[in-house]
N, C-alpha and C positions, 0 to 999 in steps of 0.2 A: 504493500500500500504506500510505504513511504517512499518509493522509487515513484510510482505513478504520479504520487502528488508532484514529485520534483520535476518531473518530465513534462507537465501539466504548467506547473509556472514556468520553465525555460522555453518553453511553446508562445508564452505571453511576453516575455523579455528576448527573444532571439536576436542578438544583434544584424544579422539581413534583412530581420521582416521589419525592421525599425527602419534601416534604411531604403528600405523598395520602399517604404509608405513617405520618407521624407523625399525622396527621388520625385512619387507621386506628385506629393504636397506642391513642392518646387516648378513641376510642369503645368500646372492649373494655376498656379499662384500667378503664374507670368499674362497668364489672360484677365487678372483681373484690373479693373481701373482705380480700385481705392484700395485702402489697408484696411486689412478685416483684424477687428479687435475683438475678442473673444473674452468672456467670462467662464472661469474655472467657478463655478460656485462654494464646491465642497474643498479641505484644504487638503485632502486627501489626495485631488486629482492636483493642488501645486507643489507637493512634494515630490510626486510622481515625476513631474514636470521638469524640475529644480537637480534632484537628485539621480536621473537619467540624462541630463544636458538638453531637452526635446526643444529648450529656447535657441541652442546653438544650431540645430538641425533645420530651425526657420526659414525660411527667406524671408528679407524685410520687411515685406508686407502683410506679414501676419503676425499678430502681437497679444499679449495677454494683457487682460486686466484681471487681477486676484479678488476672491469674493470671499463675502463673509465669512468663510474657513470651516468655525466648526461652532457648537454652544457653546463651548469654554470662552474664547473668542469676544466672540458678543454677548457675556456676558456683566452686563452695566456694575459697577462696585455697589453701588446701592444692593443689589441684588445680594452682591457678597458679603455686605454689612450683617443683611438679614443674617444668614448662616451662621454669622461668626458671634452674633447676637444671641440664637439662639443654643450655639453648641456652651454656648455662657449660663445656660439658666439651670434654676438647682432640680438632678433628678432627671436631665433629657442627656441621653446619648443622639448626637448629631450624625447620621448616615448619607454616605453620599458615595460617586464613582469617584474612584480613582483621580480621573484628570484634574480636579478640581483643588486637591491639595496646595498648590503653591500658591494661585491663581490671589493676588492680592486685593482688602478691598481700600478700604481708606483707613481702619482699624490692625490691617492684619490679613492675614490667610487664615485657613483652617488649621495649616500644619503649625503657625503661630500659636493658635487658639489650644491645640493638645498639649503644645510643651508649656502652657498654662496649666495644664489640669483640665481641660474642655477634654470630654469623651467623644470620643470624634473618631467616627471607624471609616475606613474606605473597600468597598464590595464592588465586584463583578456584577452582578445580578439585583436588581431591587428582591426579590422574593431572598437574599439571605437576611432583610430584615424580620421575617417569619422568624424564623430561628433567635435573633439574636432578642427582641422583644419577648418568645415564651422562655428564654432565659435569663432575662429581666424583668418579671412581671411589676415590679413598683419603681420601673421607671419610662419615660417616655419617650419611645423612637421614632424622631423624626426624619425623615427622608426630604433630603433637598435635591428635586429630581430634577434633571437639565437630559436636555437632547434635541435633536429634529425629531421628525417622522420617526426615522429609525429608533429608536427607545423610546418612543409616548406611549406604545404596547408595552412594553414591561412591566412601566409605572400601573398601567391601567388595570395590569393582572394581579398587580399587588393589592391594590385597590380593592377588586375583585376580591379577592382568598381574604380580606380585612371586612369586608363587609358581610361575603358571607357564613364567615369563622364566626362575627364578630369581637374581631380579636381588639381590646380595649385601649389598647395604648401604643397603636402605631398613629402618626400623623404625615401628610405629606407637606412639601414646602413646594407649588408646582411653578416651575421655569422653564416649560418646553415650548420651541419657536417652531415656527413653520417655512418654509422654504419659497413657495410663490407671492408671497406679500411684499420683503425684501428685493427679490428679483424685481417685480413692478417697482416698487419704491425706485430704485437706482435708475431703472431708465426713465421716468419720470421727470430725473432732474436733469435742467439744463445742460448744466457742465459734464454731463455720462457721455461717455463715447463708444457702450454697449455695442458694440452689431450683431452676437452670436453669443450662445449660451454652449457651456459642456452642462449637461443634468447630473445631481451628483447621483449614482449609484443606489447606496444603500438606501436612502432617502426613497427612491423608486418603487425599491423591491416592498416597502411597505404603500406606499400613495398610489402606484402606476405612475406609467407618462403620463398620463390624462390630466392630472394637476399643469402641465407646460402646454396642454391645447393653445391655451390665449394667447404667448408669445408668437408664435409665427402668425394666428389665423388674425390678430386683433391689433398687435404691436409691431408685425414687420420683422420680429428676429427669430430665426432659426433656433432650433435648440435641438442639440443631440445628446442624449442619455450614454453615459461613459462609463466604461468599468475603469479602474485603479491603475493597470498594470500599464507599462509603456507601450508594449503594440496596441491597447485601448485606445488609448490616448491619441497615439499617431492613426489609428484609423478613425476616431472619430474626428480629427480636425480632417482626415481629407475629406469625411464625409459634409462638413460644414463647408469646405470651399469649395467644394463642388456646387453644392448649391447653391454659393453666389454665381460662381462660371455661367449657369445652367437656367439663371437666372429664377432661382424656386427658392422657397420659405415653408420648412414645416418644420414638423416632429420628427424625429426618429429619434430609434432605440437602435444602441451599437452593442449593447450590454443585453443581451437578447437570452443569453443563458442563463441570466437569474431575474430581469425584467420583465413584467407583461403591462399590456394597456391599463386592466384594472388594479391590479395591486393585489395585495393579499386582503383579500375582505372580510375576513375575519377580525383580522386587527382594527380594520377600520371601524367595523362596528364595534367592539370593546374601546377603540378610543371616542368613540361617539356617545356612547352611553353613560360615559362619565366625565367627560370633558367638554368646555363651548368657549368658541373662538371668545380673544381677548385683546386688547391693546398691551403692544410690548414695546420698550425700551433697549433699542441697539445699542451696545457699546459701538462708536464710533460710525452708527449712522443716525440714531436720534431715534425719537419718537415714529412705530409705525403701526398704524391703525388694524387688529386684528389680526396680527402678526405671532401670536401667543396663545397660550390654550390655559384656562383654569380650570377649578374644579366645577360643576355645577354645582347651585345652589343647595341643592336636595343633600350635596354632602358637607355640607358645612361644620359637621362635627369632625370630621376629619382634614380638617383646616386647617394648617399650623399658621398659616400667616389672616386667617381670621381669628384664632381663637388667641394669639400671641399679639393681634394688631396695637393692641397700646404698647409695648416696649419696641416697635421696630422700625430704623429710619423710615423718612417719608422723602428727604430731600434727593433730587436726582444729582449726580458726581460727575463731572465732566473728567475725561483724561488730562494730561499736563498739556497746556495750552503750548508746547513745541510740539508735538505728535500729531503727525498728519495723516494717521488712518483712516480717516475720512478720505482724504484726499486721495490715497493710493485706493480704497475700494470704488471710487468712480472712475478708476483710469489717468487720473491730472498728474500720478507721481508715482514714481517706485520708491521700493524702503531707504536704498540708498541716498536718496535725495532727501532723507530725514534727517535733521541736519544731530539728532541724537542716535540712532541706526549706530550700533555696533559699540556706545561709547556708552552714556548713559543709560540706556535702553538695551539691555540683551537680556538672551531667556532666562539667567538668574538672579536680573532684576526687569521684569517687563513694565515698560512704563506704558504702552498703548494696548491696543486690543490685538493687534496686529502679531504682537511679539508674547502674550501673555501664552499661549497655547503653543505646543510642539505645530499643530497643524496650521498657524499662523502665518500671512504670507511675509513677515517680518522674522518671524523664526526658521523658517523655509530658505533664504537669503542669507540669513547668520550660517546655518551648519551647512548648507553646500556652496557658500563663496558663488556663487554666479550671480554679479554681482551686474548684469548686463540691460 
């Protein structure tokens, strides 16, 4: 088995088939009359990007602009205030994934908040807070759950086996965003220089493509759904220039072995039943309108940022007013032209949103130097 796997991803990294698709790329590129800038959305597909060279393998005229990356990412300090507010109070163990440890908010990080005394665990799975709650029954576990698409089902299962265990003292802290709200938001604004979207992946495998209908059929920009690996990647940008050559605008799915139109609809319905779109707050895009999911009403007992709302900020945290990750996710600048990039700003002290996350496209630039 572990031969096959191996065989399987050097099938997706093959240094020829990387190059016939740049070959490709390069011979359509030449017919077109403008620079096509393209959106990675997920930071998965700019590591890819970064740590494969696929920028150097470009021809001019096609260029990247780096997108919201990933939760950790955009996730506003305010947000991280809460957690770090909460892993404070007497009697809660604070539960959360992994990535979210360093992630600074204006107080602190989480990893701050344990070498405090804050009980503060980090888990793979929301459901190991089952466990760690009936072996803590007189204290209270809160879950501060972050994700796209891709992990809102988790949250939702937990949810689910809390409700109907009714197990008494788990509580959520819900921060999961959604993926086509932002994509609008950004072309939206003036200064975007959008023309084309990569779809991220995972994100898919739970939504469908069907959530990117609107960009080609309503907005004018293509969007192609992309798996991770670097022959993903090289064949979905040729499939994006083609489109312009060819003079077409739609959907496609490149990632076809683990994407379909609808999605997994199961998930969809378990995130439906207990979740309704919400206004969320971007680190480093701002305010956008039902871009976020809460909990409904009907679960308000399981509410930690209802039932805790008197001790927890209200004010919104702007990043250090040098930090231009605003600016690099509409395309107007890359990291390097942060005039803090590399100095004040790196991933073991992140100062924007850009560089807070491994998946960031300012952290993406720090560890592979392609600095271009």
């Amino acid at each position: 088995m572990g031969l096959e796997l191996k065989n399987l991803y050097d099938d997706f990294r093959d240094a020829n088939t990387i190059k016939a698709y740049a070959k490709l790329i390069k011979e359509d590129a030449i017919k077109l009359s403008k620079t096509i800038n393209i959106m990675e959305v997920c930071g998965g597909h700019t590591h890819t990007i970064m740590k494969y060279g696929i920028l150097q393998l470009l021809p001019s005229n096609i260029k990247f602009v780096h997108g919201p990356g990933c939760p950790v990412c955009i996730m506003p300090k305010e947000r991280i205030d809460h957690a770090y507010v909460l892993s404070g109070q007497e009697n809660v163990i604070l539960v959360t994934l992994g990535d979210m440890i360093k992630v600074p908010g204006s107080s602190g990080s989480l990893q701050d908040a344990r070498s405090k005394g804050a009980d503060v665990r980090f888990v793979y799975s929301p459901l190991d807070c089952l466990k760690i709650a009936k072996e803590n029954p007189t204290k209270t576990v809160i879950f501060f759950a972050i994700g796209f698409e891709t992990t809102t089902p988790m949250t939702a299962a937990l949810l689910d086996t809390v409700v109907k265990q009714n197990i008494p003292n788990i509580l959520l802290h819900v921060n999961h965003v959604t993926v086509p709200e932002p994509m609008r938001a950004l072309i939206s604004d003036e200064a975007c220089i959008i023309d084309a979207f990569l779809g991220p992946s995972h994100v898919s495998v739970i939504s469908g493509s069907k959530i990117y209908e609107e960009f080609p059929r309503e907005r004018g920009k293509p969007v192609v759904v992309s798996g991770f690996e670097p022959v993903d990647v090289m064949q979905s940008i040729s499939m994006i220039v083609k489109q312009f050559v060819e003079n077409k605008c739609k959907l496609e799915v490149q990632y076809k072995r683990a994407v379909s139109y609808e999605g997994n609809m199961k998930a969809q319905v378990m995130i439906g039943k207990y979740f309704q779109k919400a206004d969320f707050r971007w680190r480093g895009l701002g305010d956008i309108p039902m871009s976020g999911l809460r909990l409904k009403d009907e679960y308000d007992r399981y509410n930690a940022e209802k039932i805790y709302d008197a001790i927890l900020p209200k004010q919104p945290i702007d990043d250090h007013k040098l930090c231009i990750c605003g600016d690099i996710l509409k395309g107007k600048a890359t990291p390097p032209e942060c005039s803090i990039f590399g100095t004040a700003c790196k991933p073991t002290n992140p100062i924007g949103s850009c560089m807070v996350s491994s998946e960031g496209a300012c952290a993406a630039y720090y560890k592979y130097g392609n600095l271009i």
